[in-house]
VEXZA-366538 format. One record per atom (N, C-alpha, C): residue in one letter; y, z, x. Coordinates in pm, whole numbers, plus 50000, padded with zeros to 5 digits. Each point is the difference from the previous one (the first is absolute). Layout:
aYZX/...
END
This chain:
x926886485873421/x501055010050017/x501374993449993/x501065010349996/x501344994049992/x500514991150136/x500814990749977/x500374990550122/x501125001350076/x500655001350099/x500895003950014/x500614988350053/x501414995749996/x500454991650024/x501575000050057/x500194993650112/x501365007850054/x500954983949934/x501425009049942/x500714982949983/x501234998150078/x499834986350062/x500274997350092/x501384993549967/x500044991549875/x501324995249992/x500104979550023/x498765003250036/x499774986150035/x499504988549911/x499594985050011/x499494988549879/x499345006149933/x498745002350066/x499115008449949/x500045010049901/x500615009850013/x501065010949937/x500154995449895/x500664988049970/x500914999349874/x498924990149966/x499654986850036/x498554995249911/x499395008649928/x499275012350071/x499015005549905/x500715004749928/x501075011550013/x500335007149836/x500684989449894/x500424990650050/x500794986949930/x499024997949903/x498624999450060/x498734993349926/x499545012249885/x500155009550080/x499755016949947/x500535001349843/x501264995650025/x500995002549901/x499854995749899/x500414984350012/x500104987749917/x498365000949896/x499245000950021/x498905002149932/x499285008649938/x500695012449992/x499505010649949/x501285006649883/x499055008349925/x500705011249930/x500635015450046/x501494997650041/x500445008550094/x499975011549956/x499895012250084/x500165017049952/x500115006450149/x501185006949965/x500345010750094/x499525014949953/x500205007450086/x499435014350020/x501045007650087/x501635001149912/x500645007350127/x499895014549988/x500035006150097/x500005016150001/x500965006350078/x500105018450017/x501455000950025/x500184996550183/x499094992450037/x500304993750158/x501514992949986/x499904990849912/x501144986649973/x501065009349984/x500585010949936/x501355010549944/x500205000650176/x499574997550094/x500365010250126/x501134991250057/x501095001850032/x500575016650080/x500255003849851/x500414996249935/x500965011449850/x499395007049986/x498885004749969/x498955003249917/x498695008050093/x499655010850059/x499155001050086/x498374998949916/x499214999950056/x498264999849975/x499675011749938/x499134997549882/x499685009749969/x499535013750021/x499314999550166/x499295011150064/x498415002449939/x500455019450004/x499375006249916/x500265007849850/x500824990650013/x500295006949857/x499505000249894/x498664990449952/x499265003849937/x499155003950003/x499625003050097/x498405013350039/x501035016050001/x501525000150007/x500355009250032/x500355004249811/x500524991149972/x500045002849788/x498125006649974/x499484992050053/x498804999949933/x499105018650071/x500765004350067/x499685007450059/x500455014749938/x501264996349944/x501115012749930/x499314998849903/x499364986949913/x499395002649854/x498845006249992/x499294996050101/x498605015350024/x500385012350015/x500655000750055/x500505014649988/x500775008249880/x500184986749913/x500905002549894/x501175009050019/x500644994050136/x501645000950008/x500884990449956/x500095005349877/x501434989749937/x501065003750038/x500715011550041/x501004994950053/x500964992550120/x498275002850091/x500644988850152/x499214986449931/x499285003049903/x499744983749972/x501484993049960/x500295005949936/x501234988549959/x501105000150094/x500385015350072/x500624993150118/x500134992750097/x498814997850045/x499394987950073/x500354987349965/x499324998849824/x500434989149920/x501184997350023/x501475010049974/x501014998049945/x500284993450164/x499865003750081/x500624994350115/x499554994150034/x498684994649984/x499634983850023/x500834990549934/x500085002749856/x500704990949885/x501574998850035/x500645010050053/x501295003350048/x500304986750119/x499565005350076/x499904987450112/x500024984249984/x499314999449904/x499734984849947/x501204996249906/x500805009149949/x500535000349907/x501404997450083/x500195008850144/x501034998550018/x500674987350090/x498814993550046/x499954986050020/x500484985449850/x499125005849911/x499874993949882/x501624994949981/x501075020749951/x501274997750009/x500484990150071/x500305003450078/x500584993650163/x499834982849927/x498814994949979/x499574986149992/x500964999349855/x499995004349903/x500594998449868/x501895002250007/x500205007150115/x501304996150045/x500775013149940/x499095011849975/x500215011649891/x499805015750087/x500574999350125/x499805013250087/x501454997650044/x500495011049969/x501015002050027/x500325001850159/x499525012950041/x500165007150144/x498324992150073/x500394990950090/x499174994650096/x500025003550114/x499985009850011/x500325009150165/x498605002750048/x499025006749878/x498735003650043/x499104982449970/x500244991749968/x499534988849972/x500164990950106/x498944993950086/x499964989550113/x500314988449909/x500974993949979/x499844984649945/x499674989350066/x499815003350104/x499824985750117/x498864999349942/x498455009250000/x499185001549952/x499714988449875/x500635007049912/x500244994749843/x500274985350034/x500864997550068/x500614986549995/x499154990150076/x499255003350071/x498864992950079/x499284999049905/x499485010449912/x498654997149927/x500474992049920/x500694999649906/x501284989249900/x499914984650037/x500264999850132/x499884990450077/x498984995449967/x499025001450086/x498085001750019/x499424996849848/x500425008749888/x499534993949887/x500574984549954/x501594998149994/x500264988749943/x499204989550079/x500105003250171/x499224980450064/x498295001349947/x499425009650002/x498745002849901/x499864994049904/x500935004849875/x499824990149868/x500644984649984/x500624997250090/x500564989450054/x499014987050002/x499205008750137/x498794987950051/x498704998949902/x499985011749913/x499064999949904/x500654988949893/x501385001149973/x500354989749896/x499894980250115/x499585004650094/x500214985450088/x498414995649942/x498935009450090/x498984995949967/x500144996049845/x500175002649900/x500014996949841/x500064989050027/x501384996750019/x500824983949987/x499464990150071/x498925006550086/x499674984850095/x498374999549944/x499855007949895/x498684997749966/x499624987449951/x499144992050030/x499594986950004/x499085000549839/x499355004349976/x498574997349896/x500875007549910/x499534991349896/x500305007749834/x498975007049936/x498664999650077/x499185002849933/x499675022250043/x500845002450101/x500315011149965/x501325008349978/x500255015449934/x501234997149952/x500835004250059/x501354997150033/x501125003850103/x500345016649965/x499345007250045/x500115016249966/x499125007350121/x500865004550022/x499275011350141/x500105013749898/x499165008550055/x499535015149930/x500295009050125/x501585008649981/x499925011050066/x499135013149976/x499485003750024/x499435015550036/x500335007450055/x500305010149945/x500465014550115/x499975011049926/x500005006050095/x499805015949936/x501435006050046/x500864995850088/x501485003749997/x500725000249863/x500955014750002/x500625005449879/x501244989850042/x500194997750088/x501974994850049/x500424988949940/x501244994450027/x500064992949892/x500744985150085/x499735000750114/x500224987250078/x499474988549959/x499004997749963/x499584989249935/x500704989949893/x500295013049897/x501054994849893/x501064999850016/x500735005550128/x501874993550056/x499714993650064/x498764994650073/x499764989050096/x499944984049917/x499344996449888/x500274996149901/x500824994049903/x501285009250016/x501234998049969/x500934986850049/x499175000450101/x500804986650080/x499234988150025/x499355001349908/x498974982950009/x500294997449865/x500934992749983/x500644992449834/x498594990949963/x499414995050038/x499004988749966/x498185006049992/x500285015549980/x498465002050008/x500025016449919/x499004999049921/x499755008749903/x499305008650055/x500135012449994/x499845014750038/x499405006949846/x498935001150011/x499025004849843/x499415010750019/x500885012750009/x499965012250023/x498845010549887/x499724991649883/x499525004049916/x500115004449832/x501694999250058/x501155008149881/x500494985749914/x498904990349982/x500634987349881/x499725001549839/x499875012149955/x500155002349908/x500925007249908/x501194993149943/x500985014649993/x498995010649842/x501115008249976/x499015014749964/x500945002249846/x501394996050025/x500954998449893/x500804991650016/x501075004349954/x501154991849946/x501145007750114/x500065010250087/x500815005650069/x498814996350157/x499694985050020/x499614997750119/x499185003350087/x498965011349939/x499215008350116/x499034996149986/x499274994650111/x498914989450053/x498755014349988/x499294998449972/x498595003850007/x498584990450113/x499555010350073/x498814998850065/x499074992349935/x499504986050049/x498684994849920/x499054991350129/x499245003550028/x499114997050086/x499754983049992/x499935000149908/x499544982949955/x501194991149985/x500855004350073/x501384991550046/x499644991050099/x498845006150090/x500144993850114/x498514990850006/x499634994249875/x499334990249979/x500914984549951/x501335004450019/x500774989949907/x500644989350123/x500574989849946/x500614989950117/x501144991249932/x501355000350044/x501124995349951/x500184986650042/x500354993549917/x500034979750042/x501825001849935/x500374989550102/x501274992749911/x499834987350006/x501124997149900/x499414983449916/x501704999650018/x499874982150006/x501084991150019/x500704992449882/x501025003449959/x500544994149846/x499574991549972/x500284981050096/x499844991849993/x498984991150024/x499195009350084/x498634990250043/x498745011450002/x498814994349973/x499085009749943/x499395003550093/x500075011350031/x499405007150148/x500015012349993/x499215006050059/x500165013950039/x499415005750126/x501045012450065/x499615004750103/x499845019350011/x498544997850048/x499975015950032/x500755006350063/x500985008950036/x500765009450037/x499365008950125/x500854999150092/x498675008450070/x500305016650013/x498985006549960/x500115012049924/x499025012750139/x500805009949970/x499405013150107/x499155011449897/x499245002249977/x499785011849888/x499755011150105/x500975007449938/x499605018550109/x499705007949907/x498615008050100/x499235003049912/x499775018550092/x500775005149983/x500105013650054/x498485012049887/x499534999650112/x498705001249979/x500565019550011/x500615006150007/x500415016850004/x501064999249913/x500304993449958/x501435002849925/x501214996350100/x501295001949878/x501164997550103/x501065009349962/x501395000450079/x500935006749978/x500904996049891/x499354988149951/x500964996049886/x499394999949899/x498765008050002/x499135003349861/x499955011449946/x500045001249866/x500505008949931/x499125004449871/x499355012549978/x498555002049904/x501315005649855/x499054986249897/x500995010049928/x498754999349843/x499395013849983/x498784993649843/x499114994050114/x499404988249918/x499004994350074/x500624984850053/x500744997950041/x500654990050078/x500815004550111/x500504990550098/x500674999550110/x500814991850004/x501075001350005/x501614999449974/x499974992350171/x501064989350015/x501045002350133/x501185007549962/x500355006350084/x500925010050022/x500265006850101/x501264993850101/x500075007550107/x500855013349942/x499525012650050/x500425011049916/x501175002650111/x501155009749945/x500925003750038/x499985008150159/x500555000250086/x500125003250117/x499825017650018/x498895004150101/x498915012149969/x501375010250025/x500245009549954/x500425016450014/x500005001450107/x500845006550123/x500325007350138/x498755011149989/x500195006049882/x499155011650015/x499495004849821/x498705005350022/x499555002849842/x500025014250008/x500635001749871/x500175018049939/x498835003350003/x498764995649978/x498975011850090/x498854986949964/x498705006949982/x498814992550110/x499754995049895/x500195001049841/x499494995849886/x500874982350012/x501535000650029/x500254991249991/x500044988750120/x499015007650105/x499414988550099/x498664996849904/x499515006049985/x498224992949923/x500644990649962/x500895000049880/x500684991249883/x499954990650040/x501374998950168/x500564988850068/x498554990150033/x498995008250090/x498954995650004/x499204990849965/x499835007749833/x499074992749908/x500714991749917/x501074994850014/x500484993549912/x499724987850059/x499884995150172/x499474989950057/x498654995449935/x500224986349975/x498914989949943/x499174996650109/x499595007950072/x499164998650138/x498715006250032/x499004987950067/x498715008350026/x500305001350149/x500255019650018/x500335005750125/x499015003450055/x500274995750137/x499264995750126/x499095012350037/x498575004549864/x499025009650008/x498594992949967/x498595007050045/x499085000849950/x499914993649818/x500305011149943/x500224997849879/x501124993949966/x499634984649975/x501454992649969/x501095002149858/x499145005049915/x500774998249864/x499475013249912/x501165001349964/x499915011149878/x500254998649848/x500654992949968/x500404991749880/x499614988449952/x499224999849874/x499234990049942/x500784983850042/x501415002149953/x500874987349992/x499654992550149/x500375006950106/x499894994650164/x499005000550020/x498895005349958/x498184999950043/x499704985549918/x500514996449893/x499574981949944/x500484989950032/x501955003750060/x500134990150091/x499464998550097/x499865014850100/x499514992950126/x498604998050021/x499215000349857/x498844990250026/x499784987549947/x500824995149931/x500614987649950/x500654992550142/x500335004950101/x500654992650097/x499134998850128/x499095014749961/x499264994750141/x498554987449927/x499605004749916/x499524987149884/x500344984750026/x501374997250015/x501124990050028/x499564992550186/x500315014750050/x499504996450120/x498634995850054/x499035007249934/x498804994149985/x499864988949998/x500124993849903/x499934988749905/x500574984350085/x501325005350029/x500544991950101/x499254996550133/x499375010050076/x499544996050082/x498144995549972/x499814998749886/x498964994149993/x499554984949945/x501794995449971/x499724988450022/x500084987350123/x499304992749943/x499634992850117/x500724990750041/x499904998850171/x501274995250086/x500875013750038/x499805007249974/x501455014949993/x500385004950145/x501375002050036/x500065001350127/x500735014149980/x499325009850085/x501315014949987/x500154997350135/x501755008450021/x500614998850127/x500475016049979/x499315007050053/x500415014050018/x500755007650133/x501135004549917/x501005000750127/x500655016349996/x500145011050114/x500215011949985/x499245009649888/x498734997149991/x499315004549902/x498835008250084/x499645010749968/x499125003150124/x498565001849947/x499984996149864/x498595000049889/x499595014550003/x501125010950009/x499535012649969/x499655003049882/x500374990849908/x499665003949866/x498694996849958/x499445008649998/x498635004749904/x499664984649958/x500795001049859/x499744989149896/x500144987950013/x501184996050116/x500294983150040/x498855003050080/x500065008850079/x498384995650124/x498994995749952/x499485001449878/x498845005749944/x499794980349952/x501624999749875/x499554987349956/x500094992050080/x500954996850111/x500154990050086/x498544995150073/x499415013050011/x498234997750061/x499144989349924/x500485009949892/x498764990849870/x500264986150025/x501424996449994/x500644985249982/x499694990550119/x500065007550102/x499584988150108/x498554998549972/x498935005349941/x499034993950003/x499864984649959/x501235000349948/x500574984049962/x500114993750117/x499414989350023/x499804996850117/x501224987750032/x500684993649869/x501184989750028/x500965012250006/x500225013749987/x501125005850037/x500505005650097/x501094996950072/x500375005450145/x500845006250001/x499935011850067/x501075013550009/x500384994150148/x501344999250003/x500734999150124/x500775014750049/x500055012250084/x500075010550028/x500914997050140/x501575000749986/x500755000550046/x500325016750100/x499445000150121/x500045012050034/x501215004450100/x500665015349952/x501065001650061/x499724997350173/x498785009350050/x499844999650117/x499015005150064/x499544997450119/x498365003250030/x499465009749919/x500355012149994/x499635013649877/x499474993949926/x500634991849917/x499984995849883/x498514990049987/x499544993650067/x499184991450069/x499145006249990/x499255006350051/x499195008650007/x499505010449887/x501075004649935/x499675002649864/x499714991049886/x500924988250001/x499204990449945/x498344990849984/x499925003550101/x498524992550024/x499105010649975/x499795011250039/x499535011649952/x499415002349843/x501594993949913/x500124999449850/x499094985249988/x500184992650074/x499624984149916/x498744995950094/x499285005450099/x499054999550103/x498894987949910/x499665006349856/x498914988849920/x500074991349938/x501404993750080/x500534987849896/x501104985850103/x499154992549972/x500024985850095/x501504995949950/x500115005349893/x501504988649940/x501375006950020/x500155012050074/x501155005750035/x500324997550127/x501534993349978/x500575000050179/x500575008250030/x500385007550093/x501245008650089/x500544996050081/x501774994649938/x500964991450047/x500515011450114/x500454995050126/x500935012550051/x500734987850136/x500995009050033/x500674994650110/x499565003150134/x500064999950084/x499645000650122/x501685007150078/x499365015250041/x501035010550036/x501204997149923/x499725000849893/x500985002049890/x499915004449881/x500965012349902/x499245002649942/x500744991649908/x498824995349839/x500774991249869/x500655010349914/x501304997849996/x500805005949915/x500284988649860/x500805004149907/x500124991149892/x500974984750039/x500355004150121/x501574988450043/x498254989550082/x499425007750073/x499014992450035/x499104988049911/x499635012649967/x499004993749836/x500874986149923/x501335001349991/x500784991849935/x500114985550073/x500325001050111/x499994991650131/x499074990249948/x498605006049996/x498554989449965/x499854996349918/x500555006549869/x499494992749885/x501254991250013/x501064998050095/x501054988249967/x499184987150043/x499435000750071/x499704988050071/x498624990549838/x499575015949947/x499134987449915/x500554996149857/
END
């Protein structure tokens, strides 16, 4: 069964994940736990979509939608520096999570740099099913580490990067004019397993494109669907996908994810993720039958504990990290991975 393990902060503490680290093929699993305060938890909101589509109510389906997407969106602004009136907008919120992401990708670019062995490659694999876009302004501020969002292919001659899955098999070296050497780069690939807010369906490709700042209000319900569906997103239902284009990426990525965790040595560190999803639950199962792979399960707080083990009860190689009367937030979570 799953192990539970309280961290203490202590030698001990940092020996093992030190050892944890340094030797394996890293992969995270963030979910919308890590967005919190900006950003609240998903709920029920997808048993509650999935609920209007049995009934075949489209029009509180998409209102629902539109104000889920609204919300995220009006954080999104706020972060892009593009909301005008911040009266209804908490920024302390925003600015904590901002925070919380940059020392995140920070200590992820530490672990890189202190990686010892060449013989695996300096690249951690984000995962998430978060639409937001903290990751990629978090990013922004690590000059020395490559962020491989997916979009390394341009599409023309007017700059617009196109979606290619098999970006994130690649690894960037720089070389020294004068003396013959080369060094791997240490590289993040995010791998937004739902889509994102900066994806854009256009034909049978996916564009980045953060689109123009949403309407106060739509002249009627046709041009909420529009607003809607124009998101490059698999929304948080039963039925994930409706469109051929996003039904091949996102099995090309969970494919990706697969794959990743079935090689050997592989360490996932899953953090604000609550494995509600169907499809990560499903493969993540298969994958630990891998017996060199260890899911590390960072839990917000006793709740959380308990549902975890529940999920992972037939499997020796999952831990459940937690604090002791405390709950792990992302400033927490960050704290620990500094030390390895």
């Amino acid at each position: 069964m799953a192990i539970r393990r309280q961290y203490r902060g202590d030698k001990h503490d940092k020996e093992y994940f030190q050892r944890l680290f340094q030797s394996a093929n890293i992969n995270f699993l963030i979910g919308s736990g890590a967005s919190q305060p900006a950003i609240n938890m998903l709920g029920d909101i997808e048993n509650n979509l999935q609920k209007l589509i049995e009934e075949e109510n489209e029009p509180d389906y998409f209102g629902v939608a539109e104000n889920f997407l609204s919300k995220i969106w009006d954080v999104t602004d706020t972060l892009l520096k593009r909301n005008v009136d911040t009266t209804k907008i908490d920024t302390t919120k925003i600015d904590t999570t901002k925070k919380n992401y940059i020392n995140f990708i920070a200590s992820l670019e530490n672990i890189l740099i202190k990686r010892r062995t060449n013989l695996l490659p300096r690249r951690i694999n984000i995962f998430t099913t978060n639409y937001d876009l903290f990751i990629e302004d978090a990013a922004t501020y690590r000059h020395n580490l490559i962020l491989n969002d997916g979009f390394t292919h341009r599409k023309n001659i007017f700059n617009e990067f196109i979606y290619d899955p098999k970006s994130f098999y690649r690894s960037t070296y720089a070389t020294g004019n004068f003396y013959n050497y080369s060094v791997e780069l240490p590289t993040i690939n995010l791998i937004k397993l739902h889509g994102s807010l900066s994806w854009s369906k256009e034909n049978d490709d996916i564009y980045y494109r953060i689109p123009p700042k949403k309407t106060t209000n739509f002249e009627d319900e046709k041009a909420k669907k529009d607003w809607v569906n124009q998101h490059a997103l698999v929304l948080p239902r039963k039925e994930k996908f409706k469109e051929t284009v996003l039904e091949n990426i996102y099995y090309d990525l969970l494919r990706t994810y697969s794959n990743e965790l079935d090689k050997e040595g592989t360490l996932l560190i899953a953090f604000g993720f609550s494995f509600g999803d169907e499809h990560i639950e499903l493969l993540t199962k298969k994958a630990l039958r891998n017996t060199t792979l260890k899911l590390l399960i960072f839990s917000y707080n006793d709740n959380s504990i308990k549902s975890y083990e529940d999920k992972f009860k037939d499997f020796s190689n999952v831990e459940i990290i937690y604090l002791k009367d405390k709950n792990m937030d992302l400033k927490s979570f960050c704290s620990i991975l500094k030390i390895i």
